[in-house]
C-alpha positions as CSV (number, residue, x, y, z in Angstrom):
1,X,-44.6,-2.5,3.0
2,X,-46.1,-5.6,1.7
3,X,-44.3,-6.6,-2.3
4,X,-46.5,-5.8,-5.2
5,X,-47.0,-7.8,-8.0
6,X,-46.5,-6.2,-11.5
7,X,-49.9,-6.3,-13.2
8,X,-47.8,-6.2,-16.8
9,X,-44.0,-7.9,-17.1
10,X,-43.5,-5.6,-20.2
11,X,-44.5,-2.5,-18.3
12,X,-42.0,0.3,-18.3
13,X,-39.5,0.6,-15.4
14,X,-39.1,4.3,-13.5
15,X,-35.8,5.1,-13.6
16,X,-34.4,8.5,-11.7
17,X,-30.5,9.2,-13.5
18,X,-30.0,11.6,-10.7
19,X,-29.9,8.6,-7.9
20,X,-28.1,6.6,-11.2
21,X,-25.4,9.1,-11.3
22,X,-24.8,9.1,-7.9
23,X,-24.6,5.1,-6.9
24,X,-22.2,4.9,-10.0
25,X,-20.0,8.1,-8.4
26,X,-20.1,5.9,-5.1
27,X,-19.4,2.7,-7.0
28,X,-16.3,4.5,-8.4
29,X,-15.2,5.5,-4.9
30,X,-15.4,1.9,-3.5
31,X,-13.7,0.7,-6.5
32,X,-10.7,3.0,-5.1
33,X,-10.6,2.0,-1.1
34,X,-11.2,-1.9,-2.4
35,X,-7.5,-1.4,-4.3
36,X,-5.8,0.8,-2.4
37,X,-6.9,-0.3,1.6
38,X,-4.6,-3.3,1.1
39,X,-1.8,-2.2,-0.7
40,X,-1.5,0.6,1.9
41,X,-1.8,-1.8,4.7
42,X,1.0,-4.1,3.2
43,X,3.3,-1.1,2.8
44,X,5.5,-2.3,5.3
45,X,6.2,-5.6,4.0
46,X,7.4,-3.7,0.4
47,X,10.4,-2.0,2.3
48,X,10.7,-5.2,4.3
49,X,11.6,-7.2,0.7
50,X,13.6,-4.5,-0.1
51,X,16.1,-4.2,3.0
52,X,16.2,-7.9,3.2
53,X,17.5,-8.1,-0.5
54,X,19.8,-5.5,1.2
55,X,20.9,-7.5,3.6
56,X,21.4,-10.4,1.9
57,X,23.5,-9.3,-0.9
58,X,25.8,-7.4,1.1
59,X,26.2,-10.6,3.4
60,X,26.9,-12.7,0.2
61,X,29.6,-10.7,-0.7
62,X,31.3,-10.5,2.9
63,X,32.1,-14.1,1.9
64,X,35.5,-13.4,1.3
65,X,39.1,-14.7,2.5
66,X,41.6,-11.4,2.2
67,X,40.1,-10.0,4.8
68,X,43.6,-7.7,5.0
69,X,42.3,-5.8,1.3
70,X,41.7,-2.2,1.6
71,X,39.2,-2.3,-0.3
72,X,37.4,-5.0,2.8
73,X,36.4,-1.9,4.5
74,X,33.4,-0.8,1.5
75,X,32.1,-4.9,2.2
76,X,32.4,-4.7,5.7
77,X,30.4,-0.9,5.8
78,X,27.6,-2.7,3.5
79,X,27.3,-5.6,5.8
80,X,26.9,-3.5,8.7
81,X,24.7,-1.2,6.9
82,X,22.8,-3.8,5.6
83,X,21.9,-5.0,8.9
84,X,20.9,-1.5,10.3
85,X,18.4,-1.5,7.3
86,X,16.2,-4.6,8.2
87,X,16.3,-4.0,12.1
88,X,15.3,-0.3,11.4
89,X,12.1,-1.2,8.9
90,X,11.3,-3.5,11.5
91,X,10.9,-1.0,14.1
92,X,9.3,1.5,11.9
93,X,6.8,-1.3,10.5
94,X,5.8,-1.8,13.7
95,X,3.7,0.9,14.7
96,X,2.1,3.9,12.4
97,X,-0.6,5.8,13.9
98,X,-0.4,7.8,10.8
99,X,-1.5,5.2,8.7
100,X,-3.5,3.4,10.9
101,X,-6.3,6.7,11.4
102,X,-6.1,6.0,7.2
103,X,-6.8,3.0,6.7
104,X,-9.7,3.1,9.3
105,X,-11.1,5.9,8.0
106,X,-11.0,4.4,4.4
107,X,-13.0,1.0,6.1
108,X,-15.5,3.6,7.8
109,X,-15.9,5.2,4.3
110,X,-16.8,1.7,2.4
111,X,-19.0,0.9,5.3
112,X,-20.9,4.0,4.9
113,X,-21.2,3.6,1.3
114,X,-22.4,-0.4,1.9
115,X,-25.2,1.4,3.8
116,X,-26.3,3.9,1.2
117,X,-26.1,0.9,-1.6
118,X,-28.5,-0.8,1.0
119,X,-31.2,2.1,1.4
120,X,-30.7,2.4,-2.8
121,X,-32.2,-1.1,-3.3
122,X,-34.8,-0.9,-0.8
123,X,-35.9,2.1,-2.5
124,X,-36.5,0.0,-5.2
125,X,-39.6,-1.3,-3.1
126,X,-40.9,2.1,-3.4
127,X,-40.5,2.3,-7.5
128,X,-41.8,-0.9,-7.7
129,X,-45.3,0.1,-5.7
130,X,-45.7,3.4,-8.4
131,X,-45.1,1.4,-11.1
132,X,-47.4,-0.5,-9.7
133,X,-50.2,1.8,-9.0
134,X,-49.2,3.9,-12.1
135,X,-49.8,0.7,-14.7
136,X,-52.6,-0.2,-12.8
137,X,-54.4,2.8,-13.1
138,X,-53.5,4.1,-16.3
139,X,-55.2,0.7,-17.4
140,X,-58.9,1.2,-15.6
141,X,-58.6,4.7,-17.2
142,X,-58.2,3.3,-20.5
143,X,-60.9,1.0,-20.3
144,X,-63.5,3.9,-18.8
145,X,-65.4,1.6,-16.5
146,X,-65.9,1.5,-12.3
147,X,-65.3,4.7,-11.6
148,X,-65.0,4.5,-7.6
149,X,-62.2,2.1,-8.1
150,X,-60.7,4.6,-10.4
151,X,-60.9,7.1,-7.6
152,X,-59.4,4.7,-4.9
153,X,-56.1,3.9,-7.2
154,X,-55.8,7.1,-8.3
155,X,-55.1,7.8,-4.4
156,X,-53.4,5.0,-3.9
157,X,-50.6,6.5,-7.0
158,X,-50.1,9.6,-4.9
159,X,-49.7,8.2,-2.4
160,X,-47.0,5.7,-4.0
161,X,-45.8,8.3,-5.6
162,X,-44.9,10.9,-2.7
163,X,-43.5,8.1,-1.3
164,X,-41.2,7.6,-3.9
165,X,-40.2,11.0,-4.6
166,X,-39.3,11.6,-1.0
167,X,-37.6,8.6,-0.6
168,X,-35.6,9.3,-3.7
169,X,-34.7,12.8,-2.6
170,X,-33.7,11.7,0.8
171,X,-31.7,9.0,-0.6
172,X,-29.6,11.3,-3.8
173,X,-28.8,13.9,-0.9
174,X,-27.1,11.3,1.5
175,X,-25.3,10.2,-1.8
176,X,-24.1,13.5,-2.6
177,X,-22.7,14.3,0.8
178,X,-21.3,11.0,0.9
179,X,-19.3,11.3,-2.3
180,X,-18.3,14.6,-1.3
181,X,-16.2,13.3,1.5
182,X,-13.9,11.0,-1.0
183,X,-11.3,13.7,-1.4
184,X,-10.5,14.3,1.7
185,X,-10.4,10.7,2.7
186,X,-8.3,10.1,-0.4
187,X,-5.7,12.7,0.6
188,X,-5.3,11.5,4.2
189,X,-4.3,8.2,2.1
190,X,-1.7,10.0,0.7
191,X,-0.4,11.4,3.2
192,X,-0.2,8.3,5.3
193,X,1.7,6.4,2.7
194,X,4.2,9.3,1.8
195,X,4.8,9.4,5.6
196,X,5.8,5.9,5.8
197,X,8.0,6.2,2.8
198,X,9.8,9.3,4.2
199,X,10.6,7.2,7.4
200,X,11.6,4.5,5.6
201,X,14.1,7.1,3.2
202,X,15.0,8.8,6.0
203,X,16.0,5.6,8.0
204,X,17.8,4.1,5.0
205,X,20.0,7.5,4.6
206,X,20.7,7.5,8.0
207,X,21.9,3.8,8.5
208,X,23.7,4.0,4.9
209,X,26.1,7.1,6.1
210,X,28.9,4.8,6.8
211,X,29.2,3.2,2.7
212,X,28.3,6.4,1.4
213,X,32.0,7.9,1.7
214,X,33.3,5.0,-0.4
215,X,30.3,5.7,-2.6
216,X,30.7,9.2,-3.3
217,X,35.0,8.6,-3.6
218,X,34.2,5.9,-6.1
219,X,32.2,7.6,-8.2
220,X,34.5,10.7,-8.0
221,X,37.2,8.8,-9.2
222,X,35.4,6.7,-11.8
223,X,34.8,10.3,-13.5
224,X,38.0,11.4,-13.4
225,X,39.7,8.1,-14.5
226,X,37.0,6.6,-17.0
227,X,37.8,3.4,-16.4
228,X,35.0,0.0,-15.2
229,X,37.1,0.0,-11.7
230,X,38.7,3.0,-10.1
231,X,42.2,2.4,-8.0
232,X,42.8,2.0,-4.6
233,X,42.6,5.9,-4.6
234,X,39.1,6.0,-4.0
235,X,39.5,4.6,-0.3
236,X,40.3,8.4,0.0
237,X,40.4,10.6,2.9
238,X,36.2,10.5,3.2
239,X,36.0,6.6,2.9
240,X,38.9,6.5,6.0
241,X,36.0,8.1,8.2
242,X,34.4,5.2,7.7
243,X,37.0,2.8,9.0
244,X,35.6,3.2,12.3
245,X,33.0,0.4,11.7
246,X,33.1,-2.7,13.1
247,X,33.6,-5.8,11.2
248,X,31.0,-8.1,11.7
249,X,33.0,-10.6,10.0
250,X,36.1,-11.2,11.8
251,X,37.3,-14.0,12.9
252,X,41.1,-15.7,14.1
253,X,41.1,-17.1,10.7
254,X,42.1,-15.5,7.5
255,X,39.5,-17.6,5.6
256,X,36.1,-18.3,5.8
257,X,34.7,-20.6,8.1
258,X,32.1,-22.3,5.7
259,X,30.4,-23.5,8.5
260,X,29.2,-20.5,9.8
261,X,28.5,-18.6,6.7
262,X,27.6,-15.0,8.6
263,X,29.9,-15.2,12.0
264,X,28.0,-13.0,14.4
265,X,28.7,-9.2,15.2
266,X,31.4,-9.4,17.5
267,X,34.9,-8.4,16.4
268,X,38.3,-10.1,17.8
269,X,40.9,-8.3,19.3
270,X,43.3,-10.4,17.3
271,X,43.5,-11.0,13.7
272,X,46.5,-13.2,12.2
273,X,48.1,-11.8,9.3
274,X,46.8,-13.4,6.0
275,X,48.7,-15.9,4.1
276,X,50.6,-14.8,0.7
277,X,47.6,-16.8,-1.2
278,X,44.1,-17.6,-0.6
279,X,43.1,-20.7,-1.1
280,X,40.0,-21.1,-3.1
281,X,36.3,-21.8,-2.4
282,X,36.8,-25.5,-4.0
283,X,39.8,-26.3,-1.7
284,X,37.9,-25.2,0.9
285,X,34.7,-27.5,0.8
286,X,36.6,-30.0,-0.6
């Protein structure tokens, strides 16, 4: 369809609130999948900052020289935990089918509202073309004169103007069945990011089982003795169950070797006794 040119810049603009109503509905809608489709494809990398913190605390505090302290065994349980937390989230980060059918039906959503906000200003084409006619014909009429041209524009406005009104309907119906999809869209969202935070729960309770005995002792005791650091009583008879983890840490040496702050995984079959006193982290790097 060829563009018109408005006979009058002042003359007054067609507007339909119905199709209004509905491209701001669908503008709301995008505004949704343009926040939320990255944050839930990121997810991932949230738990990844949090196990890594993990990690690295718990490895921070393994830097220790009495390795022959009972209390040892809570540090050594956190290292090893700590560990299990970031390989895990790695695994899990790896593949989600769950929220991958999300986030590509999200994508497929905006793509089919970009198509609808196309066909919405093309139809402007249309409005423009009855305005048009509808100026233009409402002018002759005023001035009374030429009456066969009257005829041929008033033909050419219903013409325009079915034109438009079809278009129009056509258009506000796709809208409405488009915006009616957004819940259900939304709620597949949902569940795909619950799901990865239930793995991700699920994984960190499972890999913490070994501290949580000195955990649960410690605050047992803390209760029952009100003081800022329960005795050696809460390496009770649930944190011994946890003795059986291996010590990441151990090494010939009773100290430290500051040159290999994290030793690797492996544990020695021999350990020599620790000396009366420990020297400190100054004597050491001095």
């Amino acid at each position: 369809m060829p563009p018109v040119t408005s006979l009058f810049g002042s003359s007054p603009k067609t507007v339909n609130l119905e199709i209004e109503h509905w491209m701001n509905n669908l503008n709301e809608v995008q505004s949704v999948i343009n926040t939320v489709e990255p944050k839930l494809n990121t997810t991932p990398t949230k738990w990844k900052a949090v196990f890594q913190h993990v990690k690295e605390v718990s490895e921070e505090l393994s830097q220790i020289f009495n390795k022959e302290d009972p209390h040892y065994d809570v540090i050594l349980a956190g290292v090893n935990a700590g560990r299990k937390f970031d390989s895990a989230q790695a695994e899990i980060a790896k593949s989600d089918s769950v929220r991958d059918s999300a986030l590509n039906r999200l994508r497929k959503y905006r793509d089919e509202i970009e198509v609808l906000r196309r066909e919405y200003k093309e139809r402007e084409k249309v409005r423009e073309r009855y305005d048009h006619y509808r100026v233009k014909l409402d002018n002759l009429e005023r001035k009374g004169k030429d009456q066969p041209r009257i005829e041929r524009n008033q033909q050419k406005l219903k013409d325009a103007e079915d034109s438009y009104h079809a278009v129009t309907a056509e258009v506000i119906q796709k809208m409405e069945t488009c915006w009616k999809k957004h819940v259900e869209v939304f709620a597949e969202a949902s569940i795909a990011l619950w799901y990865m935070q239930m793995r991700m729960v699920d994984e960190f309770a499972q890999t913490s089982e070994d501290v949580r005995p000195f955990v649960d002792d410690y605050l047992k005791n803390m209760k029952s003795s009100n003081t800022s650091f329960p005795n050696q009583d809460y390496m009770g008879e649930d944190a011994s169950a946890a003795k059986h983890t291996k010590d990441p840490l151990a090494n010939n040496d009773s100290t430290l070797d500051t040159d290999n702050a994290f030793p690797c995984l492996e544990e020695d079959d021999k350990q020599e006794s620790a000396p009366e006193k420990y020297p400190s982290i100054q004597s050491l790097t001095a």
